[in-house]
N, C-alpha and C positions, 0 to 999 in steps of 0.2 A: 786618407785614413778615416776609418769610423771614431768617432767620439762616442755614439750611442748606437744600439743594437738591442730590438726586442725581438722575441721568439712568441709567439703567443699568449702574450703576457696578461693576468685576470687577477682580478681581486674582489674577492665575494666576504660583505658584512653578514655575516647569517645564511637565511636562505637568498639576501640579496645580494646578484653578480655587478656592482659597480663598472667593472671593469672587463670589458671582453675579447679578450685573444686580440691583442695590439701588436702589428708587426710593424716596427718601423726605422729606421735608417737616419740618423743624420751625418753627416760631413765635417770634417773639418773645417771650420772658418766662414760657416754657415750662422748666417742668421735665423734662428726657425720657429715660425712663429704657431702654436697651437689655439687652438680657437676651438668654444663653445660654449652653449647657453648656460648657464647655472646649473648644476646636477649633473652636466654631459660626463665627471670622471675625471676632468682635465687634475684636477688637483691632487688626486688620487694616485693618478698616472705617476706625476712626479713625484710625489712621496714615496713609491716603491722605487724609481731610479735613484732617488735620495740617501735611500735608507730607513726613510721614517716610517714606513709602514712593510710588509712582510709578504711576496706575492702569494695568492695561490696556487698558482701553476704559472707557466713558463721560464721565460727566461732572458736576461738582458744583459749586456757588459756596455761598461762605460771605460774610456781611452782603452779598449782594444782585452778589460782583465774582465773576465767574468765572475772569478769567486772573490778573491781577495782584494776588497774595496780599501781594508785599511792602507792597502801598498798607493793609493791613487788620491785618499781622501782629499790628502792640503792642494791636488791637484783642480779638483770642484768648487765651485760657491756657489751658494743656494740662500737666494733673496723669498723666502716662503709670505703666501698674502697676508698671512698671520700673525706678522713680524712683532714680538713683544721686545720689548727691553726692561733691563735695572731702572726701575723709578728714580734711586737715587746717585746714576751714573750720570755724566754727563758722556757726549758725543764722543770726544778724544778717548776718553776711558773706556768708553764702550769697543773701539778699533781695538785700542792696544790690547783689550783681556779677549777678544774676538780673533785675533791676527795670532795670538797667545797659542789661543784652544786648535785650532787649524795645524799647530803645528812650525809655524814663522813667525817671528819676533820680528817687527818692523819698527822704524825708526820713527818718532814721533814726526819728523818733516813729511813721509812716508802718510802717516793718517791725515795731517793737516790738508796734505793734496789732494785724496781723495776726497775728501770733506767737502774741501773747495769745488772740486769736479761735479761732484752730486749738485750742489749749492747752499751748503752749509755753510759758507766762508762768514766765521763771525759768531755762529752758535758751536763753537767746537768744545767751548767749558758750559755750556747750556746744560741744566738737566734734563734727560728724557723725559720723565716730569711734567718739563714744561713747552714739551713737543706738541705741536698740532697733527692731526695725521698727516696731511702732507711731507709734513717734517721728517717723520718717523719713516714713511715709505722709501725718502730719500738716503734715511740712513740706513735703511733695513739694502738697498743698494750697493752701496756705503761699503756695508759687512761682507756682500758678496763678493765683492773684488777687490778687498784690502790685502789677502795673501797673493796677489796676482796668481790665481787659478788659470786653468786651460779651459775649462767647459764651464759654464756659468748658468745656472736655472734662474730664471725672474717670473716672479707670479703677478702678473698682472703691478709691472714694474711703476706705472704713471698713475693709476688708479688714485683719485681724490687730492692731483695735484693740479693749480694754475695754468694756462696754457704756457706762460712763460717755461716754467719748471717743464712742464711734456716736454717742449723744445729741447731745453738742457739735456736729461737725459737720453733722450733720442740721437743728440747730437754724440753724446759717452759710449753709448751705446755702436753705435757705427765706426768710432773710434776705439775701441775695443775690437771691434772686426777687422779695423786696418792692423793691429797690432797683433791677429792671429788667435786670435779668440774665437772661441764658438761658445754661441749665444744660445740656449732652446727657452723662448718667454709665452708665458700666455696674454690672451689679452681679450678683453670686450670692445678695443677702440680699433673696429676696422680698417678706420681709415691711418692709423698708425702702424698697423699688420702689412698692409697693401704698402705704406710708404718705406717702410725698414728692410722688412725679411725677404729673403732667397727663396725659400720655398715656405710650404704651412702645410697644415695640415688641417680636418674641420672633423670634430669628434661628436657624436650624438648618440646617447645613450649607452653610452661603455665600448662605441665602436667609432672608429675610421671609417669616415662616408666618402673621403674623399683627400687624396694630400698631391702636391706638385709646387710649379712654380706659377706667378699670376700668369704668366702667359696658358700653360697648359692648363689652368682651371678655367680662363676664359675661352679656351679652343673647346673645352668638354661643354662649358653649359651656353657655347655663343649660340642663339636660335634668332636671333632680331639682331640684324647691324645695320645700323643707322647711319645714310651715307648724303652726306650734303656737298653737292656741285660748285663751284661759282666756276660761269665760262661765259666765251666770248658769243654773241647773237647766233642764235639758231637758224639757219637759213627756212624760211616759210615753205619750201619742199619738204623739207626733212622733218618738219616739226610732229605732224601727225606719227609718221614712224617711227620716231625717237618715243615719242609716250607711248606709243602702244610695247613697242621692246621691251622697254621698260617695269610696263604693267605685266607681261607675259612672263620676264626675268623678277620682278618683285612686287612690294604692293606699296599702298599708302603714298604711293606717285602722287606729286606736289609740285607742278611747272610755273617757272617765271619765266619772266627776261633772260634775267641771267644766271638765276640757278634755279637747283632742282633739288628736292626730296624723295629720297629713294629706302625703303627696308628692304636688306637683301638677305637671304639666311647660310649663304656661302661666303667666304672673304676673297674667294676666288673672282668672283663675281665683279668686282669692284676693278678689276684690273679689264673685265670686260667691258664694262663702262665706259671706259678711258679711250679701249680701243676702238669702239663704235663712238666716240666723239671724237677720235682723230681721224675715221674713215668719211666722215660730212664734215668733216676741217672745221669743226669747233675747236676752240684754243679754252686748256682747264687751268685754271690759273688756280684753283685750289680744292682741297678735297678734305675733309672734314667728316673722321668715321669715328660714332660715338660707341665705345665699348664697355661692355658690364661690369661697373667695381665691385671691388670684394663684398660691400653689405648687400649686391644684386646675387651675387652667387649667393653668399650663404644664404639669402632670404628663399630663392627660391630652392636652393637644395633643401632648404626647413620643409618646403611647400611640399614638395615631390616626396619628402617621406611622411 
């Protein structure tokens, strides 16, 4: 089942188009993580799947309804980066008049849990007040999934929290996907993107440059793979022809003893390797191919436009 569906979707401040003809798809019980630099739109995006802002042109439906959002609303939560609260509410209070508004009335054990999940356990009569932002990002979390929704927005969910805390909610987070949830979050922490989400997407200047899964993003921009050998003694016949092979098949060729340093710009390649060290009966006792992370794609996909 589609959870989200855009049709060309745009949104122009004036004469300026923030947002440009967005087509995009997520899945049920997908993690999906959106990515881009400040001004990329990202936040804009989700304010018109929200509701909070008003497209200019196209079109989008969330759990499968395109017009009538009110039928679906208590189904959504929406953790926005901007999360304010009641000064003079505390945590608890904040869930229950939150879980109120949505629609579903929940049981104070009900907020305290989530509290706990987040890792509030202890600040739940605390006043907002006297939140740190940290605090706040976690309750603003908090809010999105107290009605138990089906689809859940996070705007840059860990943002100005402890590493401990990132942990936490990453860990809610994935647990919330066991339980049939779909996630769409943004985020500046690629290496939390790379470790969470099913697929992503990378948006630059009001457009999609690019979206899939880390495997298919690294098949699109892999041009250098880094392949390190450890094998058994090279017989002194074969040694010249193995580096020259090598040299002919890749470059930046690096021989030892007993291993070797190879760039190759095929993954196919690597399985040739293997096979011309098993035809001179070298023994590979291991192989080690270093592959591009997420902050190598988006850096160079920033690069290339």
């Amino acid at each position: 089942m589609l959870m989200i569906t855009t049709k060309g979707l745009t949104k122009s401040f004036g004469k300026n188009q923030v947002v440009k003809g967005i087509d995009l798809t997520v899945e049920k019980g997908e993690i999906f993580g959106f990515l881009g630099r400040n001004g990329a739109g990202k936040s804009t995006f989700i304010n018109m799947l929200t509701g909070i802002v008003i497209p200019t042109s196209g079109s989008y439906s969330l759990l499968g309804e395109e017009e009538d959002h009110n039928a679906i609303k208590h189904k959504i939560g929406v953790m926005p980066d901007y999360s304010t609260f009641y000064q003079s509410m505390t945590a608890l209070k904040h869930l229950q008049f939150l879980a109120g508004v949505s629609g579903k009335k929940v049981a104070k054990e009900t907020c305290m849990s989530v509290l706990a999940a987040v890792g509030l356990e202890g600040h739940e009569h605390k006043k907002t007040s006297k939140f740190s932002f940290g605090m706040k990002k976690k309750l603003g979390v908090a809010q999105a999934i107290i009605h138990d929704p089906e689809l859940i927005f996070l705007d840059e969910p860990t943002s100005g929290m402890d590493a401990e805390s990132v942990l936490q909610i990453q860990h809610l987070i994935r647990s919330l996907q066991k339980q049939g949830k779909t996630i769409f979050m943004t985020s500046h922490n690629l290496d939390e993107v790379e470790k969470i989400c099913n697929r992503l997407a990378i948006m630059k200047e009001g457009r999609i440059i690019k979206s899939g899964t880390m495997e298919e993003l690294r098949a699109f921009y892999r041009s250098n793979i880094e392949v390190k050998v450890k094998h058994s003694a090279i017989p002194v016949r074969d040694q010249e022809d193995l580096e020259q092979w090598l040299t002919i098949n890749g470059r930046d060729v690096e021989m030892e003893d007993t291993h070797f340093h190879v760039v190759v710009q095929e993954e196919k390649k690597i399985a040739e390797i293997i096979r011309v060290l098993n035809r001179i009966k070298v023994d590979v006792y291991r192989v080690e191919v270093d592959e591009p992370t997420l902050e190598e794609i988006f850096l160079e996909k920033e690069r290339q436009e």
